[in-house]
N, C-alpha and C positions, 0 to 999 in steps of 0.2 A: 441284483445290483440296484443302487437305491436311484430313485428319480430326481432329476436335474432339477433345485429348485432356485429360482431369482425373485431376489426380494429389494428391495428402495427402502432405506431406513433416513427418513428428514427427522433431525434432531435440533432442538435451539434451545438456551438457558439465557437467562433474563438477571439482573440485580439492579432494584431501583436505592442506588445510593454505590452500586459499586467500592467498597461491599458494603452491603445492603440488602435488605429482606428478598430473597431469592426464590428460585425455581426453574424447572427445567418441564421440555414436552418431548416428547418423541413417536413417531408413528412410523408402523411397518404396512408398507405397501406392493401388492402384487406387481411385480414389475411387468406383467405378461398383461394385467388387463388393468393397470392402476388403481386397481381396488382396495381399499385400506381394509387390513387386517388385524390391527392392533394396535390402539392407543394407551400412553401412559403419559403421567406427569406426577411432578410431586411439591412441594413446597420444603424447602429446603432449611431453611432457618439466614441469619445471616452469613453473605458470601460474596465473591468477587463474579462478575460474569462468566473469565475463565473457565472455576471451578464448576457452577451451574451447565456451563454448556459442554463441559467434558463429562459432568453427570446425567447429561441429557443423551450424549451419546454413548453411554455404560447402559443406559433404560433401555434405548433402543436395540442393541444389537444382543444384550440381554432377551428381550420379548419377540425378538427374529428366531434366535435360537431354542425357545421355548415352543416356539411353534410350528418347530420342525425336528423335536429332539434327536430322529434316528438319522437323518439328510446326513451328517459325516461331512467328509469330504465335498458331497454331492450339491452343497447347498453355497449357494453364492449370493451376498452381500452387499449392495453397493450404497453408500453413505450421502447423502447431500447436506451440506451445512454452509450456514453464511457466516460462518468464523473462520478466516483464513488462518487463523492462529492452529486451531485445532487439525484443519486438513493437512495444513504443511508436517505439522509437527505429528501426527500419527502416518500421515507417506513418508516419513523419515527424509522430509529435505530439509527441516529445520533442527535446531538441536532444541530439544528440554530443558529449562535451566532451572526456571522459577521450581522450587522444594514444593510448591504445592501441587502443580500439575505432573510431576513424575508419577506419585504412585498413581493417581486417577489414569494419566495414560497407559501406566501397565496394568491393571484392571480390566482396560478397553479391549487391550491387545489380547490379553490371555483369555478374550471371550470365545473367539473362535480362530482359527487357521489364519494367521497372518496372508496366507493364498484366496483364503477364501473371500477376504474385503478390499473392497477399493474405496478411495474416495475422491469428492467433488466439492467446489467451491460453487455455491450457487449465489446471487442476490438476494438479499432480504425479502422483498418482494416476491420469491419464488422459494418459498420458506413459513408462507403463513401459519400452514397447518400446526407444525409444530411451532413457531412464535405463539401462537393464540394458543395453543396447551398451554406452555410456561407461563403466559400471563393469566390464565385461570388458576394455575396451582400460588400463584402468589399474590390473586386474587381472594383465594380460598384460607392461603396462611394468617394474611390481611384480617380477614373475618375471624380467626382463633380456630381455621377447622380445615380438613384436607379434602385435595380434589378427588372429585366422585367422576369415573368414567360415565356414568349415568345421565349424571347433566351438564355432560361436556356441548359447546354446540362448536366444537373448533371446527368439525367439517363441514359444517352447512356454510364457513365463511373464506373455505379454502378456494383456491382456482382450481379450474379442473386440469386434470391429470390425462398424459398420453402415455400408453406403455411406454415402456424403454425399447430400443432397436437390437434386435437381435445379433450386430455389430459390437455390441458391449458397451461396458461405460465408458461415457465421454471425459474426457481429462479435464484438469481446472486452468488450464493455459490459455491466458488471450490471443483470440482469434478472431478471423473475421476480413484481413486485409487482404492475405491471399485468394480467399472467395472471390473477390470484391475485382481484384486485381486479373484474377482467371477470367472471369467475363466480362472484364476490357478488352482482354486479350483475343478474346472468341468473338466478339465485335468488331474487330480490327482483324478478323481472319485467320487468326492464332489458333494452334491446331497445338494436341500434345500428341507426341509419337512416342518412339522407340529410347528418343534420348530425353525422355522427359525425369525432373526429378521429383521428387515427393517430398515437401517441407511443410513446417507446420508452423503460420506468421503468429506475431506480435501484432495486432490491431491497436487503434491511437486510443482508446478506451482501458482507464485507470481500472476498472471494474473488470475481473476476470471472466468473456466468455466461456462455453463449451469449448474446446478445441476441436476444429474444423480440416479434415487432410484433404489440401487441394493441390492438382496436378498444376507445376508452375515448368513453362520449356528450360530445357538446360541452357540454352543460349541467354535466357534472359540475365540469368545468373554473370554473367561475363564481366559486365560493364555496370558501374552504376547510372542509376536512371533523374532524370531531373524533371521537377517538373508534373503534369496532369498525365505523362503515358506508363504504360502499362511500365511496373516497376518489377521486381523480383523479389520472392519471400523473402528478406533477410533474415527471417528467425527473432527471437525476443531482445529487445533494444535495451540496451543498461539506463534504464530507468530515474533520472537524479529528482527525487523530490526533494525542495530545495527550500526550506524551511529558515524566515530569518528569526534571528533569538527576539524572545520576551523585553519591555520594556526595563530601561535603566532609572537612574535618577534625571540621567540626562537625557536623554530622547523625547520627553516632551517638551522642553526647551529647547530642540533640535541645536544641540551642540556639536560639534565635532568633536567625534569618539571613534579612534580609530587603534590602533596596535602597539602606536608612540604613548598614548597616555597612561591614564590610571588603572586599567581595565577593572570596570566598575562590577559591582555584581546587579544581579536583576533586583529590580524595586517588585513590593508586594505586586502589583499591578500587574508586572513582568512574569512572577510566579505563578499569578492565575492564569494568565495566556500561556504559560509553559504548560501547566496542567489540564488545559480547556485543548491543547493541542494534543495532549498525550491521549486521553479520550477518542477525537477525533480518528487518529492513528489506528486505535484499538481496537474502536469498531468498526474503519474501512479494511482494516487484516491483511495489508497490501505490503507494508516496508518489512523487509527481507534484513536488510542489514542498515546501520547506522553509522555516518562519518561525522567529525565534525569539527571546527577551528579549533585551536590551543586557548584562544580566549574565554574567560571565567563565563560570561553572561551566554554566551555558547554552550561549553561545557555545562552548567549547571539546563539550560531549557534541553540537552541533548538528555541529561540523565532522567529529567521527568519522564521522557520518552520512555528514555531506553527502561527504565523501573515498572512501566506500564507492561511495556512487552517483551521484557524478560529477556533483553539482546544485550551485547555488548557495546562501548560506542569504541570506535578508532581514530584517534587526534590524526587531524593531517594541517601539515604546518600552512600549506599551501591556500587554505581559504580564510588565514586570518584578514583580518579588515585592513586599507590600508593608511599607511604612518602617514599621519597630518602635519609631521613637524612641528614647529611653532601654534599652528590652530590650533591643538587638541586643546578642548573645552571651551573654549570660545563658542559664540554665536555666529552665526551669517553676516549677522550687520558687523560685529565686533569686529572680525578680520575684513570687512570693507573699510572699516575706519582705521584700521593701524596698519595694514597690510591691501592699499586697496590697488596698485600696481601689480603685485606679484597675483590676487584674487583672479582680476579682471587676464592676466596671463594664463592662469591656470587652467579660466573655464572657454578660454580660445584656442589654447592647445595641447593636448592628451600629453608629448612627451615634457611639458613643463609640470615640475614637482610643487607640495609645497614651502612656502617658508622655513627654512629649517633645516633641510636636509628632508625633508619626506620623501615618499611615492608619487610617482608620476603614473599616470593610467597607465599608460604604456607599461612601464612596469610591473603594475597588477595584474595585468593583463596575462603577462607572458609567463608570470608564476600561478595566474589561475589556468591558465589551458595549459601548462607542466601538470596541475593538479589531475584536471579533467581527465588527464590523455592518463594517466594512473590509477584511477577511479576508475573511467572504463575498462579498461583493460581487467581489474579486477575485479569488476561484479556484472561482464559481460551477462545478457540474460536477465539482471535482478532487480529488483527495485530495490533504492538506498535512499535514506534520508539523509539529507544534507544541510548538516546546521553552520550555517554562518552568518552572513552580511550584508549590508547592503549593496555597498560597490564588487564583490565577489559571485552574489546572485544576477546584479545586474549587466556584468560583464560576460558569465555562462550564456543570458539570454541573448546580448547583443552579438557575442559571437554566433550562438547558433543560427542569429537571422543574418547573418554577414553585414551588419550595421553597424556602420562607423560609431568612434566614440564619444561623439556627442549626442548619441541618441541616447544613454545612458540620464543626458539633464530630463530627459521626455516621458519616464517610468517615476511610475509609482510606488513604493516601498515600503508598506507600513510595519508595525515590528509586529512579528508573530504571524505573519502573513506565510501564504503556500503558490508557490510556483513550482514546476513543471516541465523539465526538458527530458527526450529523449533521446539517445544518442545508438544508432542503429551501425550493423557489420561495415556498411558501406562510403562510412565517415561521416552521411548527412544527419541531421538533426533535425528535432520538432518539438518547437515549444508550445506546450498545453497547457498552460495554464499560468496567471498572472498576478499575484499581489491580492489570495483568495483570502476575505478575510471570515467568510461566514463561519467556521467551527467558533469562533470569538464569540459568537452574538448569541 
């Protein structure tokens, strides 16, 4: 009978120009004493990061296999990579679409026993070993010549390494709130017995932990909790990153552009922050699926996206911007001077519309949480990107802090910006994140 072996294969591919001159590392390591067993890399020619980092992971599980040829069945695999694109989509939770990643993904798969590998979403930071392969081999391409295992110095800059736990590999699900929550609980006297359940949380961190199984009481479950006391695992929250579109013509002359007018398309400007955010997206490997308003300048920053990572988008009428009436195109000061009765109405009270026949908050309001309450419901668990607008982003947020609607004038909104709500089993909400403009800069 052949001997049980466990192996750690960290694999990452690189492209500086995406696509652009390429390469990939990958090293196999003893999972029992973290000992590295086998490094590769290679310089690739030009290529998308994708393609490099699903090559990097064909290297690796290749040089596992090599180094165990007779192991069969006996030999087990466990993967770590900081490409959420890659984990998802070889665990089979995402689908394959991009033509270029199918056959590399069937390559990967037909390396060994679909039983015999698992995978894991790690940090970049807990990734180096192979990161610093890939930038040698295109280091090395750079120079007109291939990398030499010889004078590689990736491991003398890696972190050190702990076996893995004879528990098995850890999942790539965030985690960490139930922990967290378990010993509040154990603080406060909380004991787990016989009616205890076992769940596995969502922690408030964008960035995918280990997945953590902590003992949470049945009773806690019951009721929901408010507040700093000990709460109950609800499991992974429908995730809304909330992405507003690329600049227009009109957005730096802060015009009123809403659903009633011309629906503009994005200005160049607009396009690069479409493309600076699809990047962005790429390389944090987080959005699962993509929604997004019926309007053009929408539609088009959704598809940068969705072209980046190989997803579908789905129109939802429900986060269009809303009707300005009469304003649309106008300035601020313009409708104070033709329209400065009805303005000054407008911004004292939410169910007054305007000029026109427009939307009144009130009204947006109640067609964006119809939206929300459909959103969640269908990507319970996932993270989604959500492209729309200003007053439909900004109404998500004030809803979820139960803040009236004129705290809506008090938010910041720039275009191309990333906000943050989560919206958990138990109806409550949390916003993470605010009007983020750094992928821009």
């Amino acid at each position: 009978m052949s001997i049980a072996r466990r192996l750690v294969v960290e694999a990452d591919g690189g492209s500086r120009g995406n696509p652009g001159p390429a390469g990939y590392g990958a090293v196999v390591i003893d999972a029992a004493t973290g000992e590295t067993l086998a490094e590769a890399a290679e310089y690739i020619g030009v290529a998308t990061n994708n393609v490099a980092e699903y090559r990097g992971l064909i290297a690796g599980l290749t040089a596992a296999k090599a180094l165990f040829p007779d192991a069969g069945d006996a030999l087990r695999v466990h993967v770590r990579m900081d490409s959420k694109l890659v984990v998802e989509q070889m665990s089979g939770r995402w689908k394959i679409k991009h033509p270029d990643m199918k056959p590399l993904a069937a390559r990967a798969a037909a390396i060994l026993p679909p039983s015999s590998v698992t995978y894991e979403w790690i940090p970049r930071a807990q990734n180096k070993h192979a990161d610093r392969l890939a930038n040698e081999a295109m280091d090395a391409g750079r120079d007109g010549r291939q990398w030499e295992a010889s004078a590689s110095t990736a491991e003398l800059d890696a972190p050190a390494r702990t076996p893995l736990p004879d528990r098995g590999p850890p999942g790539d699900a965030v985690a960490g709130a139930a922990k967290a929550r378990a010993a509040l609980a154990a603080a406060r006297g909380g004991t787990a017995d016989a009616g205890t359940l076992f769940e596995v949380d969502a922690g408030a961190s964008e960035e995918p932990e280990p997945t953590d199984v902590t003992a949470v009481p049945a009773s806690a479950v019951a009721s929901p909790q408010v507040g700093w006391a000990a709460a109950p695992d609800l499991g992974a929250p429908a995730t809304f990153v909330l992405l507003r579109h690329g600049e227009t013509l009109l957005t730096p002359e802060k015009r009123f552009s809403g659903s009633g007018g011309t629906d503009p398309e994005l200005s160049a400007v607009g396009r690069d922050q479409a493309a600076r955010a699809a990047l962005h997206f790429a390389a944090l490997g987080t959005v699962q699926d993509i929604v997004c308003s019926p309007l053009r300048r929408c539609r088009e920053t959704a598809a940068a996206v969705a072209d980046r990572l190989g997803l579908d988008v789905r129109i939802e009428d429900g986060l269009r911007e809303t009707d300005f009436g009469s304003w649309e195109g106008l300035t601020f000061g313009e409708v104070r001077e033709r329209y400065g009765d009805d303005l000054t109405a407008w911004l004292a009270d939410p169910e007054t519309a305007p000029t026109g026949g427009g939307e009144s908050f009130t009204e947006v309001a109640d067609r964006v949480a119809a939206a929300r309450d459909r959103l969640t419901a269908r990507y319970a668990g996932r993270t989604v990107l959500v492209v729309t607008h200003v007053t439909p982003i900004k109404t998500l947020v004030r809803l979820a802090l139960e803040a009236p609607a004129q705290s809506m004038f008090r938010m910041e909104l720039s275009a191309a910006s990333i906000s943050t709500v989560a919206y958990y089993g138990d109806g409550n909400a949390s916003v993470r994140l605010l009007n983020d403009t750094s992928h821009l800069r």
